[in-house]
C-alpha positions in Angstrom: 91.0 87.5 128.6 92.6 91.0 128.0 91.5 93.0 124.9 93.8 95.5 124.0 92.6 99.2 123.3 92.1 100.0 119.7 91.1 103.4 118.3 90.1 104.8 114.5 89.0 108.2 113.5 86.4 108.7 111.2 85.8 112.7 110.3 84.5 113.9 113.8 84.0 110.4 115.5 86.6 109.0 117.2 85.9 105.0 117.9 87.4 103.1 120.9 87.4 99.3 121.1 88.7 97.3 123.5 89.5 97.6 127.4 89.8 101.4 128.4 92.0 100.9 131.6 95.1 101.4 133.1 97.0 98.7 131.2 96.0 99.4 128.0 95.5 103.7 127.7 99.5 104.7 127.7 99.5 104.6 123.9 96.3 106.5 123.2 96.9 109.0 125.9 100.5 109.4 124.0 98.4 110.3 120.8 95.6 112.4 122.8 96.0 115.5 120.5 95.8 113.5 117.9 93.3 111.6 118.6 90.7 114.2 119.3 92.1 116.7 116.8 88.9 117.7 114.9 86.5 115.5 116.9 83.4 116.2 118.7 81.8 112.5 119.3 83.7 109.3 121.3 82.0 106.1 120.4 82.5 103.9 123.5 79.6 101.2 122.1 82.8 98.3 121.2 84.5 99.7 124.8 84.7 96.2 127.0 85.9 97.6 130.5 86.6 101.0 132.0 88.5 101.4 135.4 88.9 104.9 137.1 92.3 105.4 134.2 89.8 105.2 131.9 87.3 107.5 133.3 90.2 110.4 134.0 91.0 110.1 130.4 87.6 110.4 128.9 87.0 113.5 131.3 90.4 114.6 130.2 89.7 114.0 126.2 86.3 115.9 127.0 88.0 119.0 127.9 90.6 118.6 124.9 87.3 118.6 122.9 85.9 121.8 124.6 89.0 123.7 123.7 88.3 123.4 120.2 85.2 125.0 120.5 83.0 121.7 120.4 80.3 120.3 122.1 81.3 116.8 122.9 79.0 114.3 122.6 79.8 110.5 123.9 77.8 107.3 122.4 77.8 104.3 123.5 78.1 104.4 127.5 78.4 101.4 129.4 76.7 100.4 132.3 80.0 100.3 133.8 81.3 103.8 132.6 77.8 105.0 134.1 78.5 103.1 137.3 82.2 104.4 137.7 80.8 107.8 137.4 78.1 107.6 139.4 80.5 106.5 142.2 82.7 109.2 141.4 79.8 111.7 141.7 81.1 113.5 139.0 78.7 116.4 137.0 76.8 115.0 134.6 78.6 117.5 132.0 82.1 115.6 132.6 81.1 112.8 130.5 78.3 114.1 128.7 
């Protein structure tokens, strides 16, 4: 069963719930600037699933972080997320 992506902002912590993947990221990449405005920590701990969509906008929504002049900081990693990026062989500072 499908669980639609959710997201709440709490001072610098933004929270994702939910299924970060290709059918369910158009609205919160929509409200990226938003979203990340201010923040400096992603929870992914209440994240389901994460395809590739959902990698690319996590490395994306790091870099939106960086240009505010904060460290980003991600909680919460899946096994999955690890996996994905591991495949990827991406730098260990693109989802930090």
């Amino acid at each position: 069963m499908s669980e639609q992506l959710s997201w709440n902002r709490d001072g610098e912590r933004l929270a994702l719930r939910g299924e970060l993947d290709q059918e369910f990221i158009l609205s919160l990449w929509n409200a990226r600037m938003q979203a990340t405005d201010g923040v400096s920590t992603i929870d992914l701990s209440e994240v389901t699933r994460v395809d590739s969509a959902g990698v690319a906008l996590l490395v994306h929504f790091v870099a939106l972080i960086r240009r505010q002049g904060k460290a980003a900081q991600l909680v919460g990693k899946s096994e999955n997320l690890q996996t994905l990026v591991s495949l990827y062989n991406l730098p260990a500072d693109m989802i930090p």
